[in-house]
C-alpha positions as CSV (number, residue, x, y, z in Angstrom):
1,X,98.6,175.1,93.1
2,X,95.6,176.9,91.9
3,X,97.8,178.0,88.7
4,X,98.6,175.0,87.8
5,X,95.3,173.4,87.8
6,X,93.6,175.8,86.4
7,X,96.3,176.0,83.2
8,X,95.5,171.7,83.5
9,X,91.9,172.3,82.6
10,X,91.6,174.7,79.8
11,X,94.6,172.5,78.2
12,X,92.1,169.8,78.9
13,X,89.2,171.7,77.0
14,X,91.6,173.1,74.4
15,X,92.2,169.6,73.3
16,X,89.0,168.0,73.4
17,X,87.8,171.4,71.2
18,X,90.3,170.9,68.9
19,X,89.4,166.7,68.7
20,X,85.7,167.9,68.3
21,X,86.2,170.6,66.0
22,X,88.7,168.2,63.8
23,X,86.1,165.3,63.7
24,X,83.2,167.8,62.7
25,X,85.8,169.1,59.7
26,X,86.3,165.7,58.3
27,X,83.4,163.7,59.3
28,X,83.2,159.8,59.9
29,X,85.4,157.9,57.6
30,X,83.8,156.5,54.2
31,X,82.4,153.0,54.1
32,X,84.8,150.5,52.0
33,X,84.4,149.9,49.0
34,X,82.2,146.9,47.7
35,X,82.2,144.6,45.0
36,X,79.0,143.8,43.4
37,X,78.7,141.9,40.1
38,X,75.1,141.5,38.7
39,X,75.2,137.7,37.4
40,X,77.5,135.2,38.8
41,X,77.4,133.1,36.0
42,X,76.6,133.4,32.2
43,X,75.5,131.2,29.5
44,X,77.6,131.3,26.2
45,X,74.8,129.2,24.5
46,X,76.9,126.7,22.6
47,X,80.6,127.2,21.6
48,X,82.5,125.4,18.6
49,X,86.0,125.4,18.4
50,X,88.0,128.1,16.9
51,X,85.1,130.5,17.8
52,X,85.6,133.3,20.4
53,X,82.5,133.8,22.6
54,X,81.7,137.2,24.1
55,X,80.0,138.0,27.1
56,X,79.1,141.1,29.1
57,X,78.1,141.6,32.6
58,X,78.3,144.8,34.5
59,X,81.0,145.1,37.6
60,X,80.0,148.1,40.2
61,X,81.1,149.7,43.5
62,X,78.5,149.9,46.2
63,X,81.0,150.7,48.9
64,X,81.4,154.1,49.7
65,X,85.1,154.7,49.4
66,X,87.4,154.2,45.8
67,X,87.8,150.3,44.8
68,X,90.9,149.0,43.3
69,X,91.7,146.2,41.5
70,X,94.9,145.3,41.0
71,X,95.1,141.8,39.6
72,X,93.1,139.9,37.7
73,X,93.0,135.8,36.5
74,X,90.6,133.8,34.6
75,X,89.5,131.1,36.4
């Protein structure tokens, strides 16, 4: 019985070194990625028709991990 206990435990600590040494390898996962757009809304001034206005505004990611964006409308 002795044995088999003993071949228990350092299974037991083999695992949780190998969990331990795994996590330390990799590290925590990386935050999501985040959306931020500087101004919500912007002011084309006044528009006549047949004119095409153009406006700018900047679109970052503030998460930590890659951002996708995979389909866009005009609303």
């Amino acid at each position: 019985m002795g044995r088999y206990v003993g071949r228990r435990v350092a299974v037991g600590l083999a695992t949780a070194w190998m969990s331990v040494y795994a996590f330390a390898q990799t590290g925590p996962p990386p935050k999501p990625p985040r959306l931020q757009i500087e101004k919500d809304t912007v002011d084309l001034g006044e528009v006549t028709r047949g004119q095409k206005p153009l406006a700018a505004f900047e679109v970052r990611n503030v998460g930590g991990d890659t951002l996708q964006i995979l389909k866009v409308k005009p609303g």
